[in-house]
MARLOKE-267281 format. One record per residue (C-alpha): z negated, x negated, y negated. Coordinates in steps of 0.25 Angstrom, whole numbers, padded with zeros to 4 digits, always signed. Example, Ala and Ser with C-alpha at 12.3 -4.5 7.8 and 13.67 -1.06 7.14 Angstrom:
! residues 2
-0031-0049+0018;-0029-0055+0004;
This chain:
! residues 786
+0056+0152+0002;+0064+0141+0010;+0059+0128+0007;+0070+0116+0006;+0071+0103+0012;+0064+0093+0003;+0073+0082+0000;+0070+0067-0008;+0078+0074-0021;+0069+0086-0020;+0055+0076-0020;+0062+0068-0031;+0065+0078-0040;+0051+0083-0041;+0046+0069-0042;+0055+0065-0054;+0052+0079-0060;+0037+0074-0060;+0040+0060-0065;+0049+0065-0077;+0038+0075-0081;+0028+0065-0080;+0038+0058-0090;+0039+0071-0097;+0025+0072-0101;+0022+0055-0103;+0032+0056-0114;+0032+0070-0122;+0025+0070-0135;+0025+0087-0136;+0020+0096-0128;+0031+0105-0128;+0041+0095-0129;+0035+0091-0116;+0036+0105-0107;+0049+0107-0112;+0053+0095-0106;+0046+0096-0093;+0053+0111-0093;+0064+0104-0094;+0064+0095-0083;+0057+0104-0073;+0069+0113-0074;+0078+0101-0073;+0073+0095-0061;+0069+0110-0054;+0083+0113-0056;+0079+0126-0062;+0085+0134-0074;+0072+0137-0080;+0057+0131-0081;+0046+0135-0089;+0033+0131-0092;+0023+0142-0094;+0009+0138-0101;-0004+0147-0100;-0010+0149-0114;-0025+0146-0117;-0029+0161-0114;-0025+0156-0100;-0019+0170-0097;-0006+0168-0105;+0007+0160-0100;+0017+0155-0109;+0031+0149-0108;+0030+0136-0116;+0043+0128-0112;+0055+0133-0104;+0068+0126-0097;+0077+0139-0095;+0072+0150-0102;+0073+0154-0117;+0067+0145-0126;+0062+0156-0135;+0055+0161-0123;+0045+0149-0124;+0032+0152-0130;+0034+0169-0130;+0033+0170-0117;+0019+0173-0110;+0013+0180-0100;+0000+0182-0093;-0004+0175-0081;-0001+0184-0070;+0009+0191-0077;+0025+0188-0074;+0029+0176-0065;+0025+0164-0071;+0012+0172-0075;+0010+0174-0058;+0012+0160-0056;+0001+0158-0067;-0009+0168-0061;-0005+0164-0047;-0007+0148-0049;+0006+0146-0040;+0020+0142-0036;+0028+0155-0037;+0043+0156-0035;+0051+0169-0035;+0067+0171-0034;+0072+0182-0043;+0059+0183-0051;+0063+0195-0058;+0060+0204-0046;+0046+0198-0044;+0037+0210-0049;+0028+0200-0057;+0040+0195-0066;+0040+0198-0078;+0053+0195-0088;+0053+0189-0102;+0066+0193-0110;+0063+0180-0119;+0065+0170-0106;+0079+0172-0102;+0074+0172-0087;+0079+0185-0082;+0091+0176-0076;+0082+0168-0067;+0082+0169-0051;+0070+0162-0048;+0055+0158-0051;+0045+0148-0050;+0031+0146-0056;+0022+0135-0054;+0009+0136-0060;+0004+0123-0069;-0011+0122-0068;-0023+0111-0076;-0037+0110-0070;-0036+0124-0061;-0029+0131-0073;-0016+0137-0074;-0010+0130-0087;+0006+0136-0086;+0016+0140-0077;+0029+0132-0073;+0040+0140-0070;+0055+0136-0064;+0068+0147-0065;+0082+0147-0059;+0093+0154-0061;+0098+0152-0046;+0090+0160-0036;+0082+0150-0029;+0071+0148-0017;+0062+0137-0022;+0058+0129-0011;+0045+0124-0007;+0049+0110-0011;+0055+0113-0026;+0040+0122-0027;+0033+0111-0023;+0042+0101-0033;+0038+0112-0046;+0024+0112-0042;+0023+0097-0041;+0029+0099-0057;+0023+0110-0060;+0009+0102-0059;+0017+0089-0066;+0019+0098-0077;+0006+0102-0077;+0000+0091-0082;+0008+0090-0094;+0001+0105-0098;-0011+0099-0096;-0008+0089-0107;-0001+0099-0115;-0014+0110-0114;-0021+0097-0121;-0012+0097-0131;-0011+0109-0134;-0026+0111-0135;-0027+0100-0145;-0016+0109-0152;-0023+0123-0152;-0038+0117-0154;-0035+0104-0163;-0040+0109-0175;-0053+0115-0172;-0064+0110-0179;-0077+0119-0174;-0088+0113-0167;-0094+0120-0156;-0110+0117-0159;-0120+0108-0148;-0127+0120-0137;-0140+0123-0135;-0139+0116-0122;-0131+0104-0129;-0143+0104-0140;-0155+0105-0130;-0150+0095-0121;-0151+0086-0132;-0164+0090-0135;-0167+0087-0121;-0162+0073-0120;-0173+0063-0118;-0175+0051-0125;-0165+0038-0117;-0161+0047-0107;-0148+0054-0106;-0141+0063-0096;-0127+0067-0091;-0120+0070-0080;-0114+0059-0071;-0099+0056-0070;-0102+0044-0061;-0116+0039-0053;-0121+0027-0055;-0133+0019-0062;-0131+0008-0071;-0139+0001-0083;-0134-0006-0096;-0133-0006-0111;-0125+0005-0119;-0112+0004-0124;-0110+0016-0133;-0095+0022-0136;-0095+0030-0150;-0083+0033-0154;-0083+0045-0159;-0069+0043-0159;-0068+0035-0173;-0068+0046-0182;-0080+0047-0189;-0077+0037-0200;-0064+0046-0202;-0061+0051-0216;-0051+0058-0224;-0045+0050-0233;-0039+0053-0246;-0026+0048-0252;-0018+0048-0238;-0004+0043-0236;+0001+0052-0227;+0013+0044-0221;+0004+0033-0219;-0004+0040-0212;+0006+0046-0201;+0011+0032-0200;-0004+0027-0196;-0004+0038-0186;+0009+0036-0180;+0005+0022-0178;-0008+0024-0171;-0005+0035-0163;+0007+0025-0158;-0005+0014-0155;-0014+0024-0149;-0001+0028-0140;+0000+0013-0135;-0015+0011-0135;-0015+0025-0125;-0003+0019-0116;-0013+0006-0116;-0025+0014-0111;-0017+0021-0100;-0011+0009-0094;-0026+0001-0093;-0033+0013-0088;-0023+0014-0076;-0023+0000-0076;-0040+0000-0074;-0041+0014-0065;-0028+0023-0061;-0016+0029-0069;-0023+0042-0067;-0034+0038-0076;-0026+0032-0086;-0019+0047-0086;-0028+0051-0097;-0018+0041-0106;-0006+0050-0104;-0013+0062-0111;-0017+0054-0123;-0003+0050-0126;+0002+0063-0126;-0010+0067-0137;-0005+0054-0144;+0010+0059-0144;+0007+0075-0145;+0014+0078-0158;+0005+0090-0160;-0007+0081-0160;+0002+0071-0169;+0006+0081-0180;-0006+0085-0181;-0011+0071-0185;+0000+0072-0196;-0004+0083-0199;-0016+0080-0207;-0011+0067-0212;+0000+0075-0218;-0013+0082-0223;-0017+0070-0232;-0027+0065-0221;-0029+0051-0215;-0023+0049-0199;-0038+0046-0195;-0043+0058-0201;-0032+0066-0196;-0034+0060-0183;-0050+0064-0184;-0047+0078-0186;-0037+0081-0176;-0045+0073-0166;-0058+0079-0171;-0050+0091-0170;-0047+0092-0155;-0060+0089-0151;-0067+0099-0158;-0056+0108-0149;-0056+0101-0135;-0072+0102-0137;-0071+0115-0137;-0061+0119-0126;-0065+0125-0113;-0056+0119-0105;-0064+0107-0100;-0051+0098-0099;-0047+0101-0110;-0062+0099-0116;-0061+0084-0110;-0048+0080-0116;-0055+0079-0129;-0059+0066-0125;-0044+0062-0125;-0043+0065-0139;-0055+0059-0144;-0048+0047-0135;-0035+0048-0143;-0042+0051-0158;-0049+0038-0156;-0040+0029-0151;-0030+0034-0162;-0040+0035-0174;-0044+0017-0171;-0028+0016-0172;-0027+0023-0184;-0039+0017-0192;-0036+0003-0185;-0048+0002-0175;-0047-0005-0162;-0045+0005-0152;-0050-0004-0139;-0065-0005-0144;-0075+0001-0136;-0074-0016-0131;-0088-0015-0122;-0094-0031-0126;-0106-0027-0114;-0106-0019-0102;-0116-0005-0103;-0116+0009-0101;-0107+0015-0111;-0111+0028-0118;-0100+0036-0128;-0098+0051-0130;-0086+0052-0123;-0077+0040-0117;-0064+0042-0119;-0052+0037-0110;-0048+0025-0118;-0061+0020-0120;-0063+0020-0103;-0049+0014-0103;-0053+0003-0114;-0068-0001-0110;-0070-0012-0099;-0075-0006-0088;-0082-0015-0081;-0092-0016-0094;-0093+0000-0093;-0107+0002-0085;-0108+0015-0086;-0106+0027-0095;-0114+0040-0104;-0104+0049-0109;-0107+0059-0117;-0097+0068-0115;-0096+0077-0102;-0082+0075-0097;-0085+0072-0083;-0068+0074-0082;-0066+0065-0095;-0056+0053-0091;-0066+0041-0095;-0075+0049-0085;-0066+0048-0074;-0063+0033-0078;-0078+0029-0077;-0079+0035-0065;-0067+0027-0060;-0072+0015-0063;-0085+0019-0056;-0094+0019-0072;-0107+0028-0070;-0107+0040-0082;-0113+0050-0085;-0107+0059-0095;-0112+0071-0103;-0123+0062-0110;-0125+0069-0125;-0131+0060-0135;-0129+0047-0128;-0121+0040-0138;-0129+0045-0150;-0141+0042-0143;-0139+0027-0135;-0138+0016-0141;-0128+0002-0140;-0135-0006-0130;-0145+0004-0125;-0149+0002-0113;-0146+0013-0103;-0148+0016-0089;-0138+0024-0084;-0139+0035-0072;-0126+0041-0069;-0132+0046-0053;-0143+0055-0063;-0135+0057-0075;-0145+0050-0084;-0144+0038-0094;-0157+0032-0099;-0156+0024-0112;-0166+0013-0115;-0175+0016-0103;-0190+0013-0101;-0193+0001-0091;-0198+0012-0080;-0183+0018-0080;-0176+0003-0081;-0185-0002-0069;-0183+0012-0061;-0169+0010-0062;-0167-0005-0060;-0175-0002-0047;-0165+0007-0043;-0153-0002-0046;-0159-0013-0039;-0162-0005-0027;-0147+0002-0028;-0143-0014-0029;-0149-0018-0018;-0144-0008-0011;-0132-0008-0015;-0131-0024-0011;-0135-0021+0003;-0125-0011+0004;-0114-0020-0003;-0117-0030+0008;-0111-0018+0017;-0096-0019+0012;-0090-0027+0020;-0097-0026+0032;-0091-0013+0040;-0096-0001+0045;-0100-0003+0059;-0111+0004+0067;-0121-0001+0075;-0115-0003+0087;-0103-0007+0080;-0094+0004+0078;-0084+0003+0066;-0085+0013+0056;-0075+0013+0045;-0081+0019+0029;-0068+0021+0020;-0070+0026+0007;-0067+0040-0001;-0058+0037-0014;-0051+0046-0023;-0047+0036-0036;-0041+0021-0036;-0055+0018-0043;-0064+0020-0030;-0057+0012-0021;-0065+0000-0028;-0077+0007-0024;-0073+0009-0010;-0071-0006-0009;-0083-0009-0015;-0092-0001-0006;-0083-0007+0008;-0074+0005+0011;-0063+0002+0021;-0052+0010+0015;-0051+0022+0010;-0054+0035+0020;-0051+0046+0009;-0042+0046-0002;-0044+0057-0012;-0030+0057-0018;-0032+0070-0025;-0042+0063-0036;-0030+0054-0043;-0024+0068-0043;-0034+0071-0051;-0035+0061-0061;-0021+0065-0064;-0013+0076-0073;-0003+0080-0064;+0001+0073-0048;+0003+0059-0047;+0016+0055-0043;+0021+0048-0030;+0018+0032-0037;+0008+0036-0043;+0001+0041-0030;+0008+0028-0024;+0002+0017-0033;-0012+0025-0032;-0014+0025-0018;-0008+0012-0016;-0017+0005-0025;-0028+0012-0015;-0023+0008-0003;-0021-0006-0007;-0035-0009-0014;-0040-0006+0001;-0032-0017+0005;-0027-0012+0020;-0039-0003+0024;-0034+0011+0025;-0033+0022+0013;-0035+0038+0017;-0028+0046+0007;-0029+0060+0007;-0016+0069+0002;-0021+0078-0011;-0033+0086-0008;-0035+0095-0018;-0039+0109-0021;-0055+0116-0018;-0064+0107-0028;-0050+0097-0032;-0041+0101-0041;-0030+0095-0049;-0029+0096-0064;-0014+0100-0064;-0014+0106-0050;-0022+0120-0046;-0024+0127-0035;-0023+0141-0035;-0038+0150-0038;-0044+0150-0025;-0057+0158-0020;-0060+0146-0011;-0051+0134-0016;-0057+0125-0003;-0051+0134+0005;-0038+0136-0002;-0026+0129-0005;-0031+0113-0005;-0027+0101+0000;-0017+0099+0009;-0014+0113+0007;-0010+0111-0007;-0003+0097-0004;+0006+0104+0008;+0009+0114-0005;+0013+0104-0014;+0023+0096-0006;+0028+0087-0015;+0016+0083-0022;+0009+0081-0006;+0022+0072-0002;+0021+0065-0016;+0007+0059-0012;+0011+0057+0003;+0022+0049-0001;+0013+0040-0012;+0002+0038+0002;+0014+0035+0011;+0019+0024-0001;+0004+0020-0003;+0002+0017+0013;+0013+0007+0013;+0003-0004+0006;-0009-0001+0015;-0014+0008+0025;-0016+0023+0021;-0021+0036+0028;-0014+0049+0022;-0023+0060+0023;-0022+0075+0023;-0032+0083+0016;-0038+0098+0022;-0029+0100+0034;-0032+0112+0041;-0020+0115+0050;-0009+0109+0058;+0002+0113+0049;-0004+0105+0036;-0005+0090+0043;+0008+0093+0049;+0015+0097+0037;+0007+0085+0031;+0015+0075+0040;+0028+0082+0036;+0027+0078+0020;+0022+0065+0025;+0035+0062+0034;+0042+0067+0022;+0036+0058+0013;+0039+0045+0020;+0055+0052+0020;+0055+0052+0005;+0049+0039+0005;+0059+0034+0016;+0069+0038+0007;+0064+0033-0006;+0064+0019+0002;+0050+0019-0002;+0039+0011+0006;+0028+0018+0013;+0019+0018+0024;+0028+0026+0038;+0014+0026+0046;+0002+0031+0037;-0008+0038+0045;-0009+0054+0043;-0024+0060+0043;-0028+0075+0041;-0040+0077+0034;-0049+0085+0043;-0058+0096+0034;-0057+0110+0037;-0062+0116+0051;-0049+0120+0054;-0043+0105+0054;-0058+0100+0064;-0052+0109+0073;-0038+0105+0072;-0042+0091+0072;-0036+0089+0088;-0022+0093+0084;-0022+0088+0070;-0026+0075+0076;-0012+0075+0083;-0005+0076+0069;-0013+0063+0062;-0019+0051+0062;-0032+0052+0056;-0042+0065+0052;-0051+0063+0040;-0064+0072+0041;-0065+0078+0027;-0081+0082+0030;-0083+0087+0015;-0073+0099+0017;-0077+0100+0033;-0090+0104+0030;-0088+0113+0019;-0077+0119+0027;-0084+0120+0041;-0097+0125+0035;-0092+0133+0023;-0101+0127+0014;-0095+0123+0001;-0102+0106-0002;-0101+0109-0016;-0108+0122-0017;-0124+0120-0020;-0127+0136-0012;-0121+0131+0002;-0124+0115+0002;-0134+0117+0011;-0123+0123+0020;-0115+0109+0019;-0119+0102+0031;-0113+0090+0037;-0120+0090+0048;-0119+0102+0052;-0116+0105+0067;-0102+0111+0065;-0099+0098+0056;-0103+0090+0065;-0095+0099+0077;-0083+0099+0070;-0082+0083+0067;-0086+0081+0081;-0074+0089+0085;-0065+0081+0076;-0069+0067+0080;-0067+0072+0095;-0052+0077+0090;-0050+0062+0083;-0054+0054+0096;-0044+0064+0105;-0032+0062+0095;-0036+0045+0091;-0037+0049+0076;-0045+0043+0066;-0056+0053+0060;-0062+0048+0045;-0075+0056+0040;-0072+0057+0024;-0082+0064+0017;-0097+0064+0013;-0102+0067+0025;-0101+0053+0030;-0111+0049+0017;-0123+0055+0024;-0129+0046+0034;-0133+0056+0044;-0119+0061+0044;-0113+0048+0044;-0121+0047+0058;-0114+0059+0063;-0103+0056+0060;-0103+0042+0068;-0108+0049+0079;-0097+0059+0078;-0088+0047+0081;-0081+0044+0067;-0080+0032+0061;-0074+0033+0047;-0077+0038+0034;-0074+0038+0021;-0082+0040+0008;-0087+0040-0004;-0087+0024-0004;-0101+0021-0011;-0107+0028+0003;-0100+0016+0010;-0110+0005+0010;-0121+0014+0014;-0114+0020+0025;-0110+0006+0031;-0125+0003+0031;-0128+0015+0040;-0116+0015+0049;-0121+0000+0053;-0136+0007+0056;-0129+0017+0066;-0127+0015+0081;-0113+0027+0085;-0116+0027+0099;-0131+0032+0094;-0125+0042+0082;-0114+0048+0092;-0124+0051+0104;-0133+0057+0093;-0123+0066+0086;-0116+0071+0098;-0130+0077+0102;-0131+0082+0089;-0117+0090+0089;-0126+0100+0098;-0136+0102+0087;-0133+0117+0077;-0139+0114+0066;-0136+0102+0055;-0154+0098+0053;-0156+0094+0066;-0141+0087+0066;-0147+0080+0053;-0160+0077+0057;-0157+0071+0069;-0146+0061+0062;-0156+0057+0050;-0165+0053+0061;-0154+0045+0069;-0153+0038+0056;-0167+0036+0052;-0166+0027+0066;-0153+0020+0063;-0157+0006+0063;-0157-0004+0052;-0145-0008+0046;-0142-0024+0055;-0127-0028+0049;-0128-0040+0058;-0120-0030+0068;-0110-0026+0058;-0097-0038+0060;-0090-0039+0048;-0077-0044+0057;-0079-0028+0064;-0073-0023+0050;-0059-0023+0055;
């Protein structure tokens, strides 16, 4: 396959295709309306005669054609086929892009007489996927023999994923369709029951969502969603009713819109993304007529509203699909908010008139996006929806939960006073004097420590003998970079981009990647931002993006590999950086790089980038530092001649170590096995900081590694003097770099590159440290800052 020059009108149209689907899927009210449309356009813009979107059934082995641009419309709906079976069933079983000229000779293809597509030359497949599933199978045809280049595969893939998205909305949908009306309850578990039973009086346990201690009074949220004081009525004025519907569903529409726009306002648009799915409920017409339904029936619009509502939750509650399962939180959202515009209630209560802990069964999104935060002290959820979207905004604000408390709202009372454990996952309601005194001896001592810390932040990191070492911090949302200004972080050393990927339901566009890290590099107000290109793949993974099954995903197709893959979406982000970096200075990073081939390539699409930027007349920084992230063996090893290619290395010492000692630091059998200290660690860093002083590149340390003191000693006698972290570990980390002496740590540690085995490596730094002398800050010159 030849691949063809990539050319402005060639990124453009890709970028307008994922614009207008966007478009697409903000404003269809139908499901089906909606693919035929985006069918419709794919085929417009891919220039092809045919596309097709195949859906996978709920059996999961079963793919059907659900909309077509090209083939026989009668073909939609009969045609099916197993996954494996037939191309589009290969692309399915396969979980890839697969293209073949004149398909009907491929052995695996199979013909329907139904499709008309025996007069097509070429094939293209690209799998659609949700949460590492396989959801469907997009499909592009041409009359013409044709060679699909690398480019135009990239472009449908980038689609493909858009689209994606959409089917994610659409299997909700469609769930509330098939399971609506099912009204069993499945009955409590044994194991529901005895823990119950087992629950101790004024103490409560869940799991934490977000650490942290606080005390206050509690601020119970019992909904129930409004509809326990529902009744049928008698004497119903049908038409009257549909009105009253029609009307709130249009007030609950604007109420939504309202919702949306202050949650982005408070956090990110990608919080606020929630919104997007509720409106599409709100306008779904299967949803709607369903509601007229039993008003047509002679029953009330709240009780109609109560029964359907009551209705899909019984069915979500009792789905395996976990995602699915949560999304019975958006309905119960919707139900509410709609029942209080039908019956007149006002639907901004839950007004907080104290600040407290607040304890409800389930929070639901609008409730995080009406309440005042700043009066939100903490939170017990009953539910366990460590995924729910008030969850992830709790953390966001940085609120200690815990969730998966049963009985709390039943069982505390308005104004209880409760002590809240989210670093143990224990609540204690109305607590003795011994518990009240235990833990107010704790919080003054965390205070105090806290103060003296606090009195660190702006006094910078320098050693003894007045050596300058910089502590930037680790971030991944807009929400931490508060919390690495708080705790004195100069700038920002890693920037995680693949978490707002996350957050989202299909790949942000270029703006949208522009506005974010602008923002970020302009709260830090001219001292530099690291951003790292998308890492994902081994324990990340995208919602609407999946790589294929793997025996060891770590070692498979990750990273930067999968970037170099995806061009477009790669030269998409690059391009939002390079805009980012002309309002302050910026770092691009690259993730996992294991060869000369990669970084190279990588400064190809960057050089591309600024062309299409230079042509767009758009502004952008011409200079930004390039950086390989160094991780894998192969790259310490490579590290003399990769330092020729950039300007900076950041050591990725959680993947190092792993990597180099083939010990997995997520798997309890061979933890032992991960040691930081280990000689060959220390070796192989060695030989890297020697590489960075040849070549004059800068070396950053990201990783936890650096948050262990006697690490954080070897390291400074390695010769490195930047970090990044977890910000929190900042201030205590400034305490004991300002105890250490280099000159000392560097004799000390060079003796220790001789030592084999990682105890007497760590024995003799704890014992280095045990002397360090008290902390004197009457060395440490504000004015050595800059």
């Amino acid at each position: 396959m030849t691949p063809i020059k990539r050319t402005k009108s060639d990124h453009s149209l890709g970028l307008s295709t994922l614009q207008d689907i966007s478009t697409l899927i903000l404003q269809s009210h139908d499901l089906n309306e909606t693919i035929r449309n985006i069918v419709d356009l794919v085929a417009l813009r891919a220039h092809s005669d045919v596309c097709s979107l195949y859906l996978l059934e709920n059996d999961q082995e079963t793919l059907t054609l659900k909309a077509t641009k090209g083939l026989e419309q009668s073909a939609i709906g009969t045609i099916s086929m197993k996954i494996g079976e037939g191309l589009t069933g290969k692309v399915a079983a396969e979980k890839r892009i697969l293209a073949f000229e004149e398909p009907q000779k491929h052995p695996d293809y199979q013909y329907f007489a139904e499709s008309g597509e025996e007069q097509f030359h070429t094939f293209v497949g690209i799998p659609l996927f949700d949460h590492n599933h396989s959801i469907g199978v997009l499909v592009i045809q041409t009359l013409e023999p044709h060679t699909f280049s690398e480019e135009e595969l990239a472009t449908l893939s980038t689609i493909a994923f858009q689209v994606a998205s959409i089917v994610v909305n659409a299997r909700l949908l469609d769930a509330i369709d098939r399971y609506g009306q099912q009204e069993t309850t499945a009955p409590a578990t044994v194991a529901e029951v005895a823990g119950a039973e087992l629950q101790q009086p004024n103490t409560f346990r869940g799991h934490a969502a977000y650490p942290g201690v606080v005390t206050g009074p509690a601020n119970i949220i019992d909904q129930q969603f409004g509809f326990s004081d529902i009744f049928d009525e008698c004497n119903i004025d049908p038409p009257a009713e549909l009105k009253r519907l029609d009307e709130a569903l249009r007030k609950t529409r604007i109420q939504t819109l309202y919702l949306e726009k202050r949650v982005a306002e408070q956090l990110t648009q990608e919080d606020a993304a929630i919104f997007h799915t509720h409106l599409m409920i709100l306008e779904d017409r299967g949803f709607i007529d369903r509601l007229h339904e039993l008003i047509e029936e002679q029953h009330s619009a709240p009780y109609a509203l109560k029964k359907v509502i009551s209705g899909y939750l019984e069915a979500f509650g009792k789905m395996e699909d976990p995602y699915l399962r949560e999304r019975a939180a958006d309905m119960e959202d919707i139900g509410r908010r709609l029942l209080a515009n039908l019956v007149g209630k006002n639907t901004e209560g839950l007004q907080l008139h104290h600040s407290g802990i607040l304890v409800a069964k389930r929070l639901l999104p609008s409730d995080m996006a009406i309440l005042d935060h700043s009066m939100i002290l903490g939170m017990v959820i009953e539910s366990n929806e460590a995924n729910s979207h008030s969850v992830i905004m709790a953390k966001a604000l940085g609120i200690p939960a815990i969730i998966g408390v049963k009985g709390a709202v039943s069982k505390i009372k308005p104004d209880d006073n409760l002590i809240l454990d989210a670093n143990s996952g224990c609540i204690y309601q109305n607590p003795e004097q011994t518990i009240i005194d235990e833990y107010a001896r704790l919080g003054q001592e965390g205070l105090k420590e806290k103060k003296r810390l606090s009195e660190l932040r702006n006094i910078p990191p320098v050693t003894r003998n007045r050596q300058r070492i910089y502590l930037r911090a680790n971030i991944g949302l807009v929400s931490d970079v508060s919390v690495a200004k708080k705790h004195g972080a100069e700038g920002v050393g890693l920037y995680r981009t693949e978490f707002p990927y996350m957050a989202r339901s299909s790949f942000p566009d270029r703006q949208d990647q522009y506005l974010l890290y602008k923002k970020v590099v302009e709260d830090f107000a001219g001292t530099p931002v690291t951003i790292r290109t998308l890492d994902i793949g081994g324990d990340k993974a995208l919602p609407y993006f999946t790589q294929p099954d793997e025996d060891n995903p770590f070692m498979g197709w990750r990273s930067v590999r999968v970037s170099l893959d995806n061009r477009e979406i790669f030269q998409t982000q690059i391009e939002a950086i390079l805009m980012a970096a002309y309002h302050g200075p910026i770092r691009l990073l690259f993730p996992m790089i294991s060869n000369m081939d990669e970084i190279r390539t990588c400064k190809v699409i960057v050089n591309e980038a600024m062309e299409n930027l230079r042509k767009e007349k758009i502004p952008f920084a011409e200079d930004i530092p390039l950086g390989a992230m160094i991780e894998v063996p192969a790259a310490v090893r490579l590290a003399p001649h990769l330092a020729k290619e950039v300007d900076f290395f950041a050591l990725g010492t959680n993947d190092l170590i792993q990597y180099l000692l083939a010990a997995d630091r997520s798997n309890p059998r061979v933890q032992k096995y991960y040691d930081p200290l280990h000689p060959a660690v220390l070796l192989s860093i060695n030989g890297l900081v020697q590489a960075t002083r040849e070549n004059k590149v800068e070396l950053c340390v990201c990783g936890e590694m650096a948050t262990d003191p006697a690490c954080l000693l070897a390291l400074i006698g390695l010769g490195i003097h930047e970090f990044s972290l977890s910000a929190p570990y900042i201030p205590r980390l400034k305490n004991f770099i300002n105890r250490v002496d280099t000159v000392a740590a560097e004799q000390l540690v060079q003796s220790l590159l001789l030592e084999a085995d990682s105890s007497s490596i760590r024995k003799a730094l704890d014992g280095a440290i045990r002397n360090l002398p008290v902390t004197d800050f009457s060395v440490v010159k504000p004015s050595i800052a800059n």
